[in-house]
N, C-alpha and C positions, 0 to 999 in steps of 0.2 A: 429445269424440268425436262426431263428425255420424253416425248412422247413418240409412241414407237408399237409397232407391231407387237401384238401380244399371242404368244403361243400358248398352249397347256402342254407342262411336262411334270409330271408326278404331283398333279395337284398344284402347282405353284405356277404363277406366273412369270416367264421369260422374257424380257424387252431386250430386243436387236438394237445395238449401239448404231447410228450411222457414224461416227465419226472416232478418229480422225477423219475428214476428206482431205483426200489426198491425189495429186496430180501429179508425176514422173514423166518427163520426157517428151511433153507432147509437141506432138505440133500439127498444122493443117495449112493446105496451099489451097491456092485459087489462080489455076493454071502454072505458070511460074511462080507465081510470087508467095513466100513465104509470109502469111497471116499471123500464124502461130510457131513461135522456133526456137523449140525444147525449152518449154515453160515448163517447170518444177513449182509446187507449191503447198502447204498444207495449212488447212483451216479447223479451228478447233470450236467446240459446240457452241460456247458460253459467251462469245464475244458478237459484238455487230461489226461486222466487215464490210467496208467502203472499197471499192477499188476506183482507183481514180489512174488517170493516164491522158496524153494528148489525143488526137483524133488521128484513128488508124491506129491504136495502139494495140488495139484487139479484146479490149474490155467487151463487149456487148456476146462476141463470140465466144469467145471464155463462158461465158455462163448459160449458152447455149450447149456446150460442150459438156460443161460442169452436170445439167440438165438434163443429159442424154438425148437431148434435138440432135444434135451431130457424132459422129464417131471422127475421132482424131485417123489422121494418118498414120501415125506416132505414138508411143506413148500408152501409158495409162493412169485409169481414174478408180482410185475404190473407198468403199463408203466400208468407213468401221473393218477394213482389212477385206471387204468382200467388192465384187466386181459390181454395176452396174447390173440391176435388174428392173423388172415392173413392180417389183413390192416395193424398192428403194425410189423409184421414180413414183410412186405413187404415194409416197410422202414428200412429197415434194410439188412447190408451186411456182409457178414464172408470171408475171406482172410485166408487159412490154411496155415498150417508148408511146405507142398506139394501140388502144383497146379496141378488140374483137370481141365483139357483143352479139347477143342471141337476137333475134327480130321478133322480140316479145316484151313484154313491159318489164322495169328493175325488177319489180319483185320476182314476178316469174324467171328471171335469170336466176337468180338465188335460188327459188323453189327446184328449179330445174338440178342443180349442183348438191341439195339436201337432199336427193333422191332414197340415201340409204336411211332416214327416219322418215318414222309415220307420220301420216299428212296432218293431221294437227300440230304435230310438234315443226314438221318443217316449215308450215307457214308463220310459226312463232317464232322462229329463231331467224326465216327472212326477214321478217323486221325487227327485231335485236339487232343484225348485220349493218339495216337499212339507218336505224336510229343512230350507233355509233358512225357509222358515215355521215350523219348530219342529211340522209335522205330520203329520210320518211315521208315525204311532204311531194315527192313524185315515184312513189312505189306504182302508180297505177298507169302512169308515162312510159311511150314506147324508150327502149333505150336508146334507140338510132337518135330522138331528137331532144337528148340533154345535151347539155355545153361539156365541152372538153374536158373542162375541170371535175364536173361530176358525172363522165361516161369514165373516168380514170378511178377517180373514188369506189364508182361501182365493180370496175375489174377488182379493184385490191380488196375491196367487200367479198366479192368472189373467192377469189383466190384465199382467203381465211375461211372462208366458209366450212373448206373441208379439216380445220385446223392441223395444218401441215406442222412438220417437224423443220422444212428448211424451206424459206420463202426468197424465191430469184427475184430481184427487181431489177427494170434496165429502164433509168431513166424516168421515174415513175414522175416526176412533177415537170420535164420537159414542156416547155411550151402552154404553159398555165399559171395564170394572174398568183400573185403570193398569199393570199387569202385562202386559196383551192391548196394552194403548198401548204403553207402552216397545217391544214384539217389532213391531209396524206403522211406528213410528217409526223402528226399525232399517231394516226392508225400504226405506223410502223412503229412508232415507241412503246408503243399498249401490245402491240403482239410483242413485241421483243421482254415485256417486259411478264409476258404471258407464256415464254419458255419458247420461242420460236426464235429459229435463230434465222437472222437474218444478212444477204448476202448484196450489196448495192453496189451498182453501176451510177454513177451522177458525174456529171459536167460541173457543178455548182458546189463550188468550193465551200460556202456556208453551210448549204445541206449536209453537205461528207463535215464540218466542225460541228456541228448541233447534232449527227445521227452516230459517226464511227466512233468505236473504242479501237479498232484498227484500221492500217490503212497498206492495203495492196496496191503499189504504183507499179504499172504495167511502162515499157516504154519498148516498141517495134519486138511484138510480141511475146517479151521476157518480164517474168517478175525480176523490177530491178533493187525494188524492199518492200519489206513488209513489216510495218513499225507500229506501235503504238501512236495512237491518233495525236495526244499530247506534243511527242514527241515530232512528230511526221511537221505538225504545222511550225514547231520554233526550230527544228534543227531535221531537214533531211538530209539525208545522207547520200545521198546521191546527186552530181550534177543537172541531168534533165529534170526530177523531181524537185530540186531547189528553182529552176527555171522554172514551171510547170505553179510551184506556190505563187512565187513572185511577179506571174502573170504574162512572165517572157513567150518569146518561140521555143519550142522543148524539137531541138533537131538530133 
C-alpha cells in the first residue's frame, strides 16, 4: 500500500511515489574524521530494512540523513527520483534511541499530533493508538513519569499517529526489559504489515532475525551489502559482516 500525497488532476487522483530512496555519494565529517564516506545505497518500498553494523559505523546518522535532520557534505538523497522536501519529510516519521515527550499526559501527546481531525474523532483514535500500545490504562499519566519501556511505546504510538508512509527507527527497544521489546516489536510488524515501510537501526541481532526481510550492513561508513535477511544470517558476504554475526570484533 503506497500511502502518499494526493493531488487532483483532471478529476483523478495522483499519488507521489517516494521511492526508490536512493543515496549517491554521500558522506559527512565531524572535523576531520570521515563519519560517512561515499555511502551509495537504495531502498525499495515493499521490504523491512534492518541496518545493522559495529559501533561507529554510522548507522544512527544514516537515518538522520536519510530524514533530512542532516544535510550531507557530499552527495545525494532523492525520494522517487525527487530531491528532499517538506512534503516528502512530512511523510515521514523518526522513533529515537530516547523518547522526547510533551509535558502532558500520553493521551494528550496523541491528541496534540491528531491536530488535523476533529476533536471527537481525535480523541477516539488517541486511544485506539493508546489500546494497540497496550497503554490505555495510563492515558491520563503525565508522560515524563512512565518507565522507559512505555515512554518508548508511546513515542512509536506517536510517531504512527500521523500514519506515515516511511517509519525511521533508531534503536527502538535499546535498553528495555524483553516484554517492553516483544509489545514494540509487535507495533512495527502491524504498521509494516499496514503498508508502512519501515527503516531499522538495532544492535540486537534477534530483533534484525525476527523484524528484516533485508539487511544493510554498514561498516566505517560504507554500505558493505545489502542482502536479503535469510541470506545475510547463514552466508554473509563480507568479512566484517561474517565477524559482526558470529559476535567477533568487526575491525
Amino acid at each position: 500500500m503506497l500511502k502518499a500525497t494526493e493531488t487532483e488532476n483532471m478529476g483523478h487522483v495522483r499519488r507521489t511515489p517516494l521511492f526508490p530512496l536512493v543515496a549517491k555519494g554521500l558522506k559527512y565529517a565531524s572535523g576531520e574524521r570521515a563519519l560517512i564516506d561515499g555511502l551509495s545505497l537504495e531502498i525499495g518500498e515493499t521490504t523491512r530494512t534492518v541496518i545493522l553494523g559495529p559501533n561507529g559505523a554510522g548507522k544512527s546518522l544514516l537515518l538522520r540523513l536519510l530524514h533530512g535532520l542532516l544535510e550531507p557534505d557530499a552527495g545525494s538523497i532523492t525520494w522517487g527520483g525527487e530531491a528532499m522536501s517538506g512534503e516528502v519529510q512530512a511523510r515521514q516519521a523518526l522513533v529515537f534511541q530516547r523518547p522526547t515527550l510533551l509535558r502532558r499526559s500520553a493521551l494528550a501527546n496523541l491528541t496534540f499530533v491528531l491536530s488535523h481531525l476533529p476533536a471527537a474523532e481525535r480523541t477516539t483514535r488517541a486511544h485506539e493508538l493508546l489500546a494497540a500500545a497496550h497503554l490505555e490504562h495510563i492515558a491520563a499519566t503525565p508522560a515524563r513519569l512512565l518507565s522507559g519501556g512505555e515512554q518508548q511505546r508511546l513515542s512509536l504510538a506517536r510517531a504512527l499517529a500521523r500514519e506515515p508512509d516511511v517509519l525511521f527507527l533508531d534503536e527502538p527497544s535499546a535498553s528495555i526489559d524483553p516484554a517492553a521489546t516483544a509489545l514494540i516489536e509487535k507495533m512495527i510488524a502491524n504498521a509494516a504489515d499496514d503498508g508502512t515501510k519501515i527503516v531499522l537501526v538495532t544492535h540486537d541481532l534477534g530483533q534484525a532475525r525476527r523484524l528484516a526481510d533485508e539487511v544493510v550492513f554498514l561498516h566505517q561508513g560504507r554500505v558493505t551489502e545489502v542482502t536479503p535477511a535469510p541470506e545475510f544470517f547463514s552466508r554473509p558476504r563480507t568479512d566484517p559482516a561474517r565477524s559482526f554475526v558470529a559476535g567477533r570484533l568487526v575491525l
